[in-house]
N, CA, C and O of each residue as an XYZ file, in Angstrom:
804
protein
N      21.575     -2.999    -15.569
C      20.985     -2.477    -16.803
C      19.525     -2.876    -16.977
O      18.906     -2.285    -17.861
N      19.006     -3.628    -16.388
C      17.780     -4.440    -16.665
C      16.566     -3.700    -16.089
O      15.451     -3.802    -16.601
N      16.865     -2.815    -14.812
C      16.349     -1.890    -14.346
C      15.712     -0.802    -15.445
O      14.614     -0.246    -15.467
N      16.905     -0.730    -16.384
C      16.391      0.544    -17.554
C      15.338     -0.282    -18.346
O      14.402      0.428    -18.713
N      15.281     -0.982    -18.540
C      14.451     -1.758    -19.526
C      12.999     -1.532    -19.217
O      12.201     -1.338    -20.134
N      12.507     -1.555    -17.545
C      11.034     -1.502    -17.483
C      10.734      0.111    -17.883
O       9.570      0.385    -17.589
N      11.102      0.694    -18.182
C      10.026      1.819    -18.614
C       9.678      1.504    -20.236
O       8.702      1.892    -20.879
N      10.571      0.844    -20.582
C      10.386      0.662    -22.344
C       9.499     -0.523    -22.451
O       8.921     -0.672    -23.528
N       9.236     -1.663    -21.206
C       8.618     -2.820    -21.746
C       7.497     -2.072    -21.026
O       6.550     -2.819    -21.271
N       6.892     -0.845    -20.128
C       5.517     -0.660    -19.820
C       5.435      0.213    -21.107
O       4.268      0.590    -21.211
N       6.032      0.584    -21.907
C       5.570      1.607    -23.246
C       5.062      0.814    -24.390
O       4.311      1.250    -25.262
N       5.676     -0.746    -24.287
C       5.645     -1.256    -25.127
C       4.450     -1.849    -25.351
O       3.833     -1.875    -26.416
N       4.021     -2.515    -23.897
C       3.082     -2.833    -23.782
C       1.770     -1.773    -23.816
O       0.800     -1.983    -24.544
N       1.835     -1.084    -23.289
C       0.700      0.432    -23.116
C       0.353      0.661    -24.745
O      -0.803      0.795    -25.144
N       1.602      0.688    -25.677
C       0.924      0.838    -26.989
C       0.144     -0.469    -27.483
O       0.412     -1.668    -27.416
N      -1.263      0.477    -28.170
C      -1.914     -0.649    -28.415
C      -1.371     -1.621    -29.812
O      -0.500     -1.251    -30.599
N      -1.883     -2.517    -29.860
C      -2.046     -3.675    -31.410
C      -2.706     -4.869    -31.092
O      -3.700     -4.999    -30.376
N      -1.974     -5.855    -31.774
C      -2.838     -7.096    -31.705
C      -3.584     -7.607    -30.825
O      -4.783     -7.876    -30.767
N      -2.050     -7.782    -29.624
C      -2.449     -8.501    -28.274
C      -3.635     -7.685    -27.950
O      -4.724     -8.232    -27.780
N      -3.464     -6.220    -27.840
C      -4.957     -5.449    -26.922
C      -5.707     -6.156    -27.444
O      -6.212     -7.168    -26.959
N      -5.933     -5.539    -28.897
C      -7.356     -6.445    -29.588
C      -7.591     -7.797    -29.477
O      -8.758     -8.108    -29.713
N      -7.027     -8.480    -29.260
C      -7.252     -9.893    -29.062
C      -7.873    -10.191    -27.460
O      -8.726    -10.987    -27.067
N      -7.138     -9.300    -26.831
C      -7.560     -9.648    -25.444
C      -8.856     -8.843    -25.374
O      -9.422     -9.231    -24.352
N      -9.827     -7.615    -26.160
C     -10.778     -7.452    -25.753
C     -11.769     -8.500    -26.871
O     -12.967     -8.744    -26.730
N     -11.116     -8.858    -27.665
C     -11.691    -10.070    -28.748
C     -12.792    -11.139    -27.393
O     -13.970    -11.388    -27.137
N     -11.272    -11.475    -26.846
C     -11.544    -12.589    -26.021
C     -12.607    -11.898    -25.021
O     -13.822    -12.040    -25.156
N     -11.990    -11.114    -23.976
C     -13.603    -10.610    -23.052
C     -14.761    -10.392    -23.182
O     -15.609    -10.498    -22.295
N     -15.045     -9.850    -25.026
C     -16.227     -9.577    -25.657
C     -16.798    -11.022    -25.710
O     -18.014    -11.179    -25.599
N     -16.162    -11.832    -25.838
C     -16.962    -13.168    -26.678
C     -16.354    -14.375    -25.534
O     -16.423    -15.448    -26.132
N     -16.041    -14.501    -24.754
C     -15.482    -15.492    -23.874
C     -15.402    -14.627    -22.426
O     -14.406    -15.111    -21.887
N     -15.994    -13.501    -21.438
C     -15.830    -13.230    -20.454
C     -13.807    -12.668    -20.000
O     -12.875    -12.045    -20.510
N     -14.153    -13.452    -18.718
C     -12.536    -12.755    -18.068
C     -11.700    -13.881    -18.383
O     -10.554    -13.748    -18.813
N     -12.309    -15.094    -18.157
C     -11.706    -16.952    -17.962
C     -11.208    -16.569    -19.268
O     -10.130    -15.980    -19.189
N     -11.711    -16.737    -20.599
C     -10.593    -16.429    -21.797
C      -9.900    -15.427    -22.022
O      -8.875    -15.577    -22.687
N     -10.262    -14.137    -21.535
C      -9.325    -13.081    -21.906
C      -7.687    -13.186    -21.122
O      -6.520    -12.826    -21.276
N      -8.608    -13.974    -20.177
C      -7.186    -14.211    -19.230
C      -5.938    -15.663    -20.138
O      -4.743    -15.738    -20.424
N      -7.094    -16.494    -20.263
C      -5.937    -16.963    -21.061
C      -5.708    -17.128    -22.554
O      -5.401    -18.141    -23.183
N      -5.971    -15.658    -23.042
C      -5.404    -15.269    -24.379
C      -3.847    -14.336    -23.893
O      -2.756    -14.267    -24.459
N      -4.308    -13.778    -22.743
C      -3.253    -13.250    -22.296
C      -2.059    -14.526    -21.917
O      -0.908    -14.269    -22.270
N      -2.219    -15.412    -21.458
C      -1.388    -16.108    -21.199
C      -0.655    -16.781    -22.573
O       0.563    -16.901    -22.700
N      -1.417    -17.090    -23.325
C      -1.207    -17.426    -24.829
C      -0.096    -16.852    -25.286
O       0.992    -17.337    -25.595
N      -0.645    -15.367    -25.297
C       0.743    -14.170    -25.652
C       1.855    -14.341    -25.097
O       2.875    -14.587    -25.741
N       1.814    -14.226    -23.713
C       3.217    -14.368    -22.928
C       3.772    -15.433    -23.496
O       4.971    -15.431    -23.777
N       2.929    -16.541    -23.753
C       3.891    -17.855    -23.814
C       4.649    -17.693    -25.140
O       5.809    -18.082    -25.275
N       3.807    -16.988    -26.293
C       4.520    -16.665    -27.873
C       6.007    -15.418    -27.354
O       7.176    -15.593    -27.696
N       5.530    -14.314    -26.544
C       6.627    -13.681    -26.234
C       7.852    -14.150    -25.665
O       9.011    -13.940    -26.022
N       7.336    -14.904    -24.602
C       8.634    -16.008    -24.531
C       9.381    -17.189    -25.518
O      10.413    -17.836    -25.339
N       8.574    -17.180    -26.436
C       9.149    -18.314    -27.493
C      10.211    -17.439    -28.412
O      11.356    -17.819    -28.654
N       9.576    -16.087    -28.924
C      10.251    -15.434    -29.504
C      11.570    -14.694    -28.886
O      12.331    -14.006    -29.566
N      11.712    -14.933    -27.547
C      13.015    -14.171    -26.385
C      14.051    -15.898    -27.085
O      14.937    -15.799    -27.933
N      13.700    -17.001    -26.580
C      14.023    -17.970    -26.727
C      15.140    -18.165    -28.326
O      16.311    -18.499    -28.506
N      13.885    -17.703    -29.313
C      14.462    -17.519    -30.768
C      15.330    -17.016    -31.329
O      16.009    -17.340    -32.303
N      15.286    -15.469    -30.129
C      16.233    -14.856    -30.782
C      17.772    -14.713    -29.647
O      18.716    -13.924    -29.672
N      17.513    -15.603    -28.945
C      19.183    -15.929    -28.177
C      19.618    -17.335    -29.141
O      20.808    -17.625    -29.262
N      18.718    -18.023    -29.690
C      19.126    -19.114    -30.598
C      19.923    -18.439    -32.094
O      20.854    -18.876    -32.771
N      19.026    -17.123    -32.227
C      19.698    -16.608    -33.466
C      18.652    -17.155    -34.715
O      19.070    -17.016    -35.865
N      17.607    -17.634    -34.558
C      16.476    -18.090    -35.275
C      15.700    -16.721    -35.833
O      15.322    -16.503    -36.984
N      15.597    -15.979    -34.806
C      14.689    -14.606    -34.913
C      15.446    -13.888    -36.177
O      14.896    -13.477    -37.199
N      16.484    -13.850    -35.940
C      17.595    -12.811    -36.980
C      17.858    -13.563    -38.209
O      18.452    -12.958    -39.101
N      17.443    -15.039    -38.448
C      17.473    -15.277    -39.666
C      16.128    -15.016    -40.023
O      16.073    -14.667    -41.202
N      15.171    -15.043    -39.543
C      13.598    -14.297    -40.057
C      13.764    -13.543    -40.362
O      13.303    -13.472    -41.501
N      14.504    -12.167    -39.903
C      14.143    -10.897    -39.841
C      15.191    -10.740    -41.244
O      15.189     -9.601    -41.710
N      16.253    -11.946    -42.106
C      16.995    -11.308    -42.492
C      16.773    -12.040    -44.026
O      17.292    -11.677    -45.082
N      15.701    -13.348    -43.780
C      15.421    -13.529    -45.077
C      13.936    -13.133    -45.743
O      12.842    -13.398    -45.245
N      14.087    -12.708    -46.500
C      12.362    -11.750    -47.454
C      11.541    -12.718    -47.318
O      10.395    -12.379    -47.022
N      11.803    -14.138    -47.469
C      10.629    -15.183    -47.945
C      10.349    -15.167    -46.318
O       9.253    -14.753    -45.941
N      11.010    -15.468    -45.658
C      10.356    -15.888    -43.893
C       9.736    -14.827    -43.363
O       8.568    -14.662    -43.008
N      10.761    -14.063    -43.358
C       9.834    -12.780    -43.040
C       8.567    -12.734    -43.585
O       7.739    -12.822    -42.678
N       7.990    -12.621    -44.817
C       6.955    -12.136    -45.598
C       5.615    -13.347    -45.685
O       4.425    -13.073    -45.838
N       6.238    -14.762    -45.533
C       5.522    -15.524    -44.722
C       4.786    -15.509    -43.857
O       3.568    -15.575    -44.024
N       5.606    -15.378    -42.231
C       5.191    -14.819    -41.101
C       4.191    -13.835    -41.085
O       3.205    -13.936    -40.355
N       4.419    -12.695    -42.001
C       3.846    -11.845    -41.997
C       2.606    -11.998    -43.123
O       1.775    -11.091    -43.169
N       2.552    -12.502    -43.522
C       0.706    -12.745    -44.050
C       0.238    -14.476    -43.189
O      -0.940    -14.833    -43.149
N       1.149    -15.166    -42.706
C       0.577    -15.736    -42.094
C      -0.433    -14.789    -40.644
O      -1.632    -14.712    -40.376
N       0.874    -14.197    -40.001
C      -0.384    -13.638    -38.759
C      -1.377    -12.637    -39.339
O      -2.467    -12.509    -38.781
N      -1.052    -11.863    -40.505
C      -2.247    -10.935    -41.047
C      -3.260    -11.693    -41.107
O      -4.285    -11.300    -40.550
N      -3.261    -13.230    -41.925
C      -4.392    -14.196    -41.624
C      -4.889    -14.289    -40.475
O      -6.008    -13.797    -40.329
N      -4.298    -14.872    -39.427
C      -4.724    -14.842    -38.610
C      -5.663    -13.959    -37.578
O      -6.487    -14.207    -36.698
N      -5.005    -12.648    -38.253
C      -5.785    -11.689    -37.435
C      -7.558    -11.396    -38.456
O      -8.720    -11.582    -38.097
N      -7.179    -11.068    -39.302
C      -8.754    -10.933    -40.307
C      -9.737    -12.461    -39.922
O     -10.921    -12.458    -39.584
N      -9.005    -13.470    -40.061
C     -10.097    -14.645    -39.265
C     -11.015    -14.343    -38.294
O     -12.246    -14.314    -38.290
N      -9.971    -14.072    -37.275
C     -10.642    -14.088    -35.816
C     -11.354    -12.950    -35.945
O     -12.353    -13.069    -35.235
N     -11.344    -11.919    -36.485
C     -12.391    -10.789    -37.085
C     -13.093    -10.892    -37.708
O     -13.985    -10.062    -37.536
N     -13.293    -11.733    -38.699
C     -14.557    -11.937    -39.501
C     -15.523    -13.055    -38.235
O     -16.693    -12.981    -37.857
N     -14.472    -13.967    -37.889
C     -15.316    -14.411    -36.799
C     -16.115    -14.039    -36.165
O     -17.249    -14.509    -36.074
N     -15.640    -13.050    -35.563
C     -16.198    -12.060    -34.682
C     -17.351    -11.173    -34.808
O     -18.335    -11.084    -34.075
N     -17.048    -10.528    -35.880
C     -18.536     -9.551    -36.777
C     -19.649    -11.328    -37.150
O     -20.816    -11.470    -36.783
N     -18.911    -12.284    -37.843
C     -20.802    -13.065    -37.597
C     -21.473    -13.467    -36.177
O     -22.659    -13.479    -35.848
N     -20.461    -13.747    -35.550
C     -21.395    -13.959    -33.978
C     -22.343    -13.156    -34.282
O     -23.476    -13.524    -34.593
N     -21.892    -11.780    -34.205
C     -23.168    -10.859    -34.227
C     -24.320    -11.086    -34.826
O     -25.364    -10.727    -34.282
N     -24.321    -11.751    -36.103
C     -25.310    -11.554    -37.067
C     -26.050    -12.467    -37.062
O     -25.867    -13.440    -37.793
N     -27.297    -12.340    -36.041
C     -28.385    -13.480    -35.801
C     -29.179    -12.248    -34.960
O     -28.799    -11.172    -34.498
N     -30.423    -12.925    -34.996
C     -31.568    -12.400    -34.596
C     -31.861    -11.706    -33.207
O     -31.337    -12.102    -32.165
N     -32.529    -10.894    -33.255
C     -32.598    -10.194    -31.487
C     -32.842    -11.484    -30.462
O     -32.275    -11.662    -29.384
N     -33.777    -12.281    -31.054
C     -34.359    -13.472    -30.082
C     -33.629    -14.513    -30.110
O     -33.707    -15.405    -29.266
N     -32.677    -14.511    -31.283
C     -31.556    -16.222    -30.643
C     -31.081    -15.829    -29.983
O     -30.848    -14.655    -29.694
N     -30.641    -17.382    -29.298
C     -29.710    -17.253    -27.896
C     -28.394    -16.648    -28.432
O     -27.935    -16.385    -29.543
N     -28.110    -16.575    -27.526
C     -26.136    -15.666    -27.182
C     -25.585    -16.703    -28.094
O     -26.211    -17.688    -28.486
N     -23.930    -16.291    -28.505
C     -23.471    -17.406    -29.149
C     -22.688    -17.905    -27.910
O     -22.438    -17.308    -26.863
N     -22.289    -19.467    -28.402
C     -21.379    -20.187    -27.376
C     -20.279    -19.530    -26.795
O     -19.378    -19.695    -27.617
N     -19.853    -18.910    -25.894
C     -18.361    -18.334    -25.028
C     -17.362    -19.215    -25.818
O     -17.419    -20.365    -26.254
N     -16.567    -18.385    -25.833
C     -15.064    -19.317    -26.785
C     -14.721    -19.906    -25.739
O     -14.983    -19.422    -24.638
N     -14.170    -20.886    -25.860
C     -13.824    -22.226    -24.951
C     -12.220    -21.611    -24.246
O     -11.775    -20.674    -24.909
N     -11.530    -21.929    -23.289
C     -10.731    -21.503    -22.512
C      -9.287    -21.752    -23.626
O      -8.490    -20.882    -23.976
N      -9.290    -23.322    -24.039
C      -8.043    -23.340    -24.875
C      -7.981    -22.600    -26.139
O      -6.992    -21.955    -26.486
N      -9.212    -22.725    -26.913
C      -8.866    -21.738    -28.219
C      -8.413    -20.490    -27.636
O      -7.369    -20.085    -28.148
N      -8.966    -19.649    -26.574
C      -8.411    -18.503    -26.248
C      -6.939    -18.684    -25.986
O      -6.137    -17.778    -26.212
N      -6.639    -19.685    -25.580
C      -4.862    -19.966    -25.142
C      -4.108    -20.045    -26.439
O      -3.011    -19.505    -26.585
N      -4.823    -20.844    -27.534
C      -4.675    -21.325    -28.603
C      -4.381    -19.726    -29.681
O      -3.401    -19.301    -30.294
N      -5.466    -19.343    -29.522
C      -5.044    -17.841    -30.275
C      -4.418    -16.578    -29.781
O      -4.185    -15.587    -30.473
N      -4.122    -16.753    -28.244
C      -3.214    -15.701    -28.156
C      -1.780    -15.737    -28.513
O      -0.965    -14.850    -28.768
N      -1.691    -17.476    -28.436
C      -0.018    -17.766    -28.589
C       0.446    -17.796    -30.588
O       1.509    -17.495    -31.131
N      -0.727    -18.234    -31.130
C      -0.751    -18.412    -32.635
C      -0.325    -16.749    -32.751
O       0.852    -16.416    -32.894
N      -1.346    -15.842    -32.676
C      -1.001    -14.421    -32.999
C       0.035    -13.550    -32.415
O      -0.071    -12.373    -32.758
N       1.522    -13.976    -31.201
C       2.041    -13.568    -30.822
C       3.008    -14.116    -31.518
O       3.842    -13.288    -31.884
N       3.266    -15.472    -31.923
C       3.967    -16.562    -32.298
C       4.221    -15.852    -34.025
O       5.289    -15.491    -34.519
N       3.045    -15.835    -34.554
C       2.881    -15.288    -35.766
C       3.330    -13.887    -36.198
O       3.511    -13.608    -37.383
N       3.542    -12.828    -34.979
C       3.853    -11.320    -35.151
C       5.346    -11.181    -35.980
O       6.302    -11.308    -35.215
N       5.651    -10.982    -37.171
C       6.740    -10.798    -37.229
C       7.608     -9.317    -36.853
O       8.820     -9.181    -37.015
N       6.958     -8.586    -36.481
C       7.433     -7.381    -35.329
C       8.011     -7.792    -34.632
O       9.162     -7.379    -34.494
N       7.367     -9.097    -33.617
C       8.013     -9.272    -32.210
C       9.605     -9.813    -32.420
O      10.345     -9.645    -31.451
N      10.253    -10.537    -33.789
C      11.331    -10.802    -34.060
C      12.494     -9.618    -34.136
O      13.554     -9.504    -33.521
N      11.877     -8.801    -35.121
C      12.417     -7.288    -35.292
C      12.969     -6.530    -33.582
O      13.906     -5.876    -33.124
N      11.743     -7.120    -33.153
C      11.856     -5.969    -31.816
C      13.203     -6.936    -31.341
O      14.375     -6.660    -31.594
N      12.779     -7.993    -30.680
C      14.028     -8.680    -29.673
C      15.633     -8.391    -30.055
O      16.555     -8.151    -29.276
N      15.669     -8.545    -32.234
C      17.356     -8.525    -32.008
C      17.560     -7.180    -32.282
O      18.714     -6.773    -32.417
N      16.352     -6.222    -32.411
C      16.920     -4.629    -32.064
C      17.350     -3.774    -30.793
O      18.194     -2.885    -30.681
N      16.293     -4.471    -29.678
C      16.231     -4.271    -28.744
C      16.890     -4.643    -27.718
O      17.642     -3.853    -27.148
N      16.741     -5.782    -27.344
C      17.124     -6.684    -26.619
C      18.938     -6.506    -26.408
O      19.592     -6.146    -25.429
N      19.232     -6.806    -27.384
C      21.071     -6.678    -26.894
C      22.092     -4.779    -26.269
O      23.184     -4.476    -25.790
N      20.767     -4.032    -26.728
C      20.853     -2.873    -25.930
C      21.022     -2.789    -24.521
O      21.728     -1.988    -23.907
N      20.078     -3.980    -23.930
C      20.392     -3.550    -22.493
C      21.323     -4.800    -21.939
O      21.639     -4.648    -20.759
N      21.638     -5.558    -22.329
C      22.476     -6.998    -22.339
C      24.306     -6.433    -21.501
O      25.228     -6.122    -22.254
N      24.435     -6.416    -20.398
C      25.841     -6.098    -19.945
C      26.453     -7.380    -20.542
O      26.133     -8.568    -20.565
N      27.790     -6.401    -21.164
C      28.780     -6.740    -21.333
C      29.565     -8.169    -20.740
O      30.275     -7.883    -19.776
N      29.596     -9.488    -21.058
C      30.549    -10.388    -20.512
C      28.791    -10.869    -19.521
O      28.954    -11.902    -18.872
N      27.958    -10.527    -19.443
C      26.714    -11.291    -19.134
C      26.336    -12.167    -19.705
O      26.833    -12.258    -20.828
N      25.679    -12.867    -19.462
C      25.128    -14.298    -20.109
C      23.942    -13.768    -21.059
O      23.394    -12.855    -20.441
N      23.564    -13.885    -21.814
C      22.709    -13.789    -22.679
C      21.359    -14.230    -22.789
O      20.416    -13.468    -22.998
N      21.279    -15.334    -22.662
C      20.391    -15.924    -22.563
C      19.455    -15.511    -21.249
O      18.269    -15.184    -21.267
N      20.704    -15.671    -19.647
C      19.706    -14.898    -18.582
C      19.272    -13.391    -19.007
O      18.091    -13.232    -18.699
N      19.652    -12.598    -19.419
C      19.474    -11.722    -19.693
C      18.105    -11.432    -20.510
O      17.318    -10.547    -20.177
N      17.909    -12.333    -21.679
C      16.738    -12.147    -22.668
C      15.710    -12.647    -21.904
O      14.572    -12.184    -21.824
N      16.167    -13.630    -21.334
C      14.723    -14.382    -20.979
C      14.137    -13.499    -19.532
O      12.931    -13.536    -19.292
N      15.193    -12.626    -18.505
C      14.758    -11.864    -17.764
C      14.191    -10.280    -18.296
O      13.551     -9.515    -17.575
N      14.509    -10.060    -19.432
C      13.369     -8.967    -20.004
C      12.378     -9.085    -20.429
O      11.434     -8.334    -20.183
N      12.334    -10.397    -21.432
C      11.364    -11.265    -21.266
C      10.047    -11.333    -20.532
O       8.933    -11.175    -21.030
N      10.388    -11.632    -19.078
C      10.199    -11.791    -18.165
C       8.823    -10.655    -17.721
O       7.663    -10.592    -17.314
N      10.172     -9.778    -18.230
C       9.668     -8.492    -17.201
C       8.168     -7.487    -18.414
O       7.467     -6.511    -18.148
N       8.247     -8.255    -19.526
C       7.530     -7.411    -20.526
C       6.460     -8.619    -20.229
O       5.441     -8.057    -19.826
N       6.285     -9.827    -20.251
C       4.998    -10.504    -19.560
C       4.696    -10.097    -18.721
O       3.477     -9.951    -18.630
N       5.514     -9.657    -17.598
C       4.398     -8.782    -16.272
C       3.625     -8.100    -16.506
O       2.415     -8.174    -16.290
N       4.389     -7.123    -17.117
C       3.701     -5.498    -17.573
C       2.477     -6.002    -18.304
O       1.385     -5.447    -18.182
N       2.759     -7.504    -19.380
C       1.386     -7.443    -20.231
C       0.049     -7.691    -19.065
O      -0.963     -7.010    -18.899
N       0.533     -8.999    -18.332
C      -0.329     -9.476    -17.652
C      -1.281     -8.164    -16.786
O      -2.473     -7.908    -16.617
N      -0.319     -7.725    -16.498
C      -0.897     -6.674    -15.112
C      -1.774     -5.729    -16.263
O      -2.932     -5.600    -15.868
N      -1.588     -5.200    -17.268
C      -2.293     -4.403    -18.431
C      -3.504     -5.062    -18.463
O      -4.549     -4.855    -17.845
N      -3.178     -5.933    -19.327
C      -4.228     -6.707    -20.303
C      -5.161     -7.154    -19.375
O      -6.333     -7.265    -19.735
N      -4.705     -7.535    -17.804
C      -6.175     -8.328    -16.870
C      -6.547     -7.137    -16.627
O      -7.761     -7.042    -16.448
N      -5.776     -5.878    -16.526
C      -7.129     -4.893    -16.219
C      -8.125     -4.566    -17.324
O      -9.302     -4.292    -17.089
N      -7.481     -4.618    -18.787
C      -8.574     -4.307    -19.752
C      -9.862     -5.820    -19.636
O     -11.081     -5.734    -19.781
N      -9.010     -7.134    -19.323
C     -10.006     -7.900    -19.678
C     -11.087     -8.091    -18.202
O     -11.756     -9.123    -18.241
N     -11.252     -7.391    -17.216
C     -12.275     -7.126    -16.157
C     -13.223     -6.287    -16.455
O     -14.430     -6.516    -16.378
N     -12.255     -4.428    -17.103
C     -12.877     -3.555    -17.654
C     -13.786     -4.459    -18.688
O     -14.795     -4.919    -18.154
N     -13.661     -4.682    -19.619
C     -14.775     -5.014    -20.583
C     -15.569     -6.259    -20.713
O     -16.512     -6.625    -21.415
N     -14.783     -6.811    -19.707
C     -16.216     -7.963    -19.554
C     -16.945     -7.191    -18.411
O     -18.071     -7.642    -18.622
N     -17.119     -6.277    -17.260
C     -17.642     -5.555    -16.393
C     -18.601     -4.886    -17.325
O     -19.790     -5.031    -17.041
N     -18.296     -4.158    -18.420
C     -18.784     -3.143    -19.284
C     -20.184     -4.139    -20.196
O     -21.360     -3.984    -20.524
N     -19.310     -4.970    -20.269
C     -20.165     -5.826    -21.569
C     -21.540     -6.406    -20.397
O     -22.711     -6.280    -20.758
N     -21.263     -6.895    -19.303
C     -21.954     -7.539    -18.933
C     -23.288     -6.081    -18.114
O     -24.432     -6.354    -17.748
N     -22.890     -5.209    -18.071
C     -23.744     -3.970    -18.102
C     -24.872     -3.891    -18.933
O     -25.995     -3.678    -18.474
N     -24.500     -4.147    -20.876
C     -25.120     -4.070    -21.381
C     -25.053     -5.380    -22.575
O     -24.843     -5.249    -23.781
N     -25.306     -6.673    -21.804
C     -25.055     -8.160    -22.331
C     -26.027     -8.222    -23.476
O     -25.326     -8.404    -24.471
N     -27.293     -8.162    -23.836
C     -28.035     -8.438    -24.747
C     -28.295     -6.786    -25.392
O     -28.801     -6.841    -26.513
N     -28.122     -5.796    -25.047
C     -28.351     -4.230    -26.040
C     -27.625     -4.750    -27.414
O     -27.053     -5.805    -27.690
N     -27.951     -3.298    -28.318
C     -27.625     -3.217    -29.837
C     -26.266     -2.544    -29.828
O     -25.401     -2.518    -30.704
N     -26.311     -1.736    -28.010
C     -24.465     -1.089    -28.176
C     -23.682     -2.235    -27.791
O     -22.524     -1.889    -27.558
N     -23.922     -3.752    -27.600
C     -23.130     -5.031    -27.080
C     -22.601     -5.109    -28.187
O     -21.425     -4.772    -28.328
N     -23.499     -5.664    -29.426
C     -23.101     -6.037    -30.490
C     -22.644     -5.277    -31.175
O     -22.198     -5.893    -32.144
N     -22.403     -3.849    -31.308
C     -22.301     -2.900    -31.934
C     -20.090     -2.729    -31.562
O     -19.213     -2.362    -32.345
N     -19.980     -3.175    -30.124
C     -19.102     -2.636    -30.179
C     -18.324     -4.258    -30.362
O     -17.114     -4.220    -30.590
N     -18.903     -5.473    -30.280
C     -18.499     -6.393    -30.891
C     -17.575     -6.742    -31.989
O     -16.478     -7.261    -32.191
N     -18.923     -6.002    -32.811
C     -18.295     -6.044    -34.408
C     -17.477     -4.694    -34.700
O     -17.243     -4.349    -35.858
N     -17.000     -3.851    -33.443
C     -16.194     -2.904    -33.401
C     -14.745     -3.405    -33.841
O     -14.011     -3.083    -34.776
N     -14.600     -4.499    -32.592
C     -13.333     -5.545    -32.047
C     -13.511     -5.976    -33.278
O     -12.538     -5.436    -33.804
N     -14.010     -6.521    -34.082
C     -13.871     -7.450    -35.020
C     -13.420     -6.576    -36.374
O     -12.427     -6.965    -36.988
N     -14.112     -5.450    -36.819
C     -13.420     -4.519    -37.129
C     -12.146     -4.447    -36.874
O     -11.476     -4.687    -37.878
N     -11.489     -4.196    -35.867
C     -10.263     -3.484    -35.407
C      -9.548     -4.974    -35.775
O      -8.693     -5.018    -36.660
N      -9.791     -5.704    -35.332
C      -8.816     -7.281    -35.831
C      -8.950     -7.144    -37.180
O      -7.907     -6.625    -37.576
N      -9.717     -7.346    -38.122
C      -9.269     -6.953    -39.839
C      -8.436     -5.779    -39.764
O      -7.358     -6.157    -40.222
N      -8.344     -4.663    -39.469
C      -7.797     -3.885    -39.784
C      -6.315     -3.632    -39.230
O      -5.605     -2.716    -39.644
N      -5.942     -4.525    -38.273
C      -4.592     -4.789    -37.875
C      -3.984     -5.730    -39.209
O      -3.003     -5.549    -39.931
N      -4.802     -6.576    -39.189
C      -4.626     -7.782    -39.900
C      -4.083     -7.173    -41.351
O      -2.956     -7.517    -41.707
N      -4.704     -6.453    -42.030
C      -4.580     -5.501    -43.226
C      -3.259     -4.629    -42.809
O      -2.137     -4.957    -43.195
N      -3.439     -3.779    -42.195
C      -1.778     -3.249    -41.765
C      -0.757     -4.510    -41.528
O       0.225     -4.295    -42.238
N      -0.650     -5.359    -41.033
C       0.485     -6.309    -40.908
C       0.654     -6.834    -41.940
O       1.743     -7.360    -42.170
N      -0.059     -6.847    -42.589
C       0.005     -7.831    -44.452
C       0.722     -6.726    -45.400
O       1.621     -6.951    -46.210
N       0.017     -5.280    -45.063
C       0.715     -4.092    -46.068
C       1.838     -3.591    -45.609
O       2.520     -3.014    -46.456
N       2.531     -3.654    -43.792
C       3.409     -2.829    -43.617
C       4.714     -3.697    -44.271
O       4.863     -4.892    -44.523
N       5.704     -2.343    -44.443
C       6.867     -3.070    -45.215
C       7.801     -2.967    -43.720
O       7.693     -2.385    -42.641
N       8.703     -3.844    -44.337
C       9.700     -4.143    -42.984
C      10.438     -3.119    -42.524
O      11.175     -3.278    -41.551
């Protein structure tokens, strides 16, 4: 059964949200070295949440209003931060220097906070997940090997976007379209951030 699963974890991944934005967050403002490990960040929150919900932790989130609704303006925070962040880098003078590259762990640090924080990703596992689960199988191998298989798909995704746009960026490193599409990303992180705070469950 596990076989059926990869076309749904490359769909899953292929649609965009946070993680994308975060991972071109990271390439815009930290190169490939952080985008790469914001990506790793994620996997490690996606695996915490496979973990959660064979514990049965995930399904009491998803089933009480206060946790749920928690979670969910906690990562909306999270996401408008790292976006407002993002739009001031920009805002300094043609002639100051660049701002500092985000350091390798905050990038580790915020991919796993904002994956960790998704309360979607709870929803998804105990909707999903026991769909493809054979019968009289172990459970646990089971979650943690789809799991598995939806970190590939991210990894193999997300390092191609984070080459693409640090390749792109570094084309045009100091122009007005650098910063322009900067505070694009930073944009697009508030505005996830705002949808995850307003969507209802």
């Amino acid at each position: 059964m596990l076989w059926t699963f990869v076309p749904v974890a490359v769909l899953v991944t292929l649609t965009p949200g946070p993680a994308t934005a975060m991972v071109i967050r990271s390439s815009m403002t930290g190169g490939v070295r952080a985008a790469l490990m914001t990506v790793a960040g994620n996997s490690a929150g996606v695996l915490v949440w496979a973990l959660l919900s064979v514990l049965g932790i995930s399904a009491l989130i998803a089933a009480s209003e206060i946790a749920y609704t928690v979670l969910k303006v906690v990562g909306a925070g999270v996401l408008v931060v790292l976006g407002v962040q993002t739009i001031l880098r920009t805002r300094r003078g043609r002639d100051a220097p660049p701002p500092k590259p985000v350091r390798a762990r905050h990038a580790l640090r915020d991919g796993f906070v904002s994956a960790v924080s998704n309360p979607k990703l709870s929803v998804f596992f105990i909707a999903l997940f026991p769909q493809f689960v054979t019968p009289g199988s172990s459970v646990l191998a089971a979650s943690v090997a789809m799991a598995l298989i939806i970190v590939a798909c991210d990894v193999l995704w997300f390092s191609t976007i984070a080459f693409a746009v640090s390749r792109a960026k570094e084309t045009f490193m100091r122009s007005r379209a650098a910063r322009w599409l900067e505070r694009t990303t930073g944009a697009v992180l508030i505005a996830l951030g705002v949808r995850v705070a307003l969507q209802p469950r």
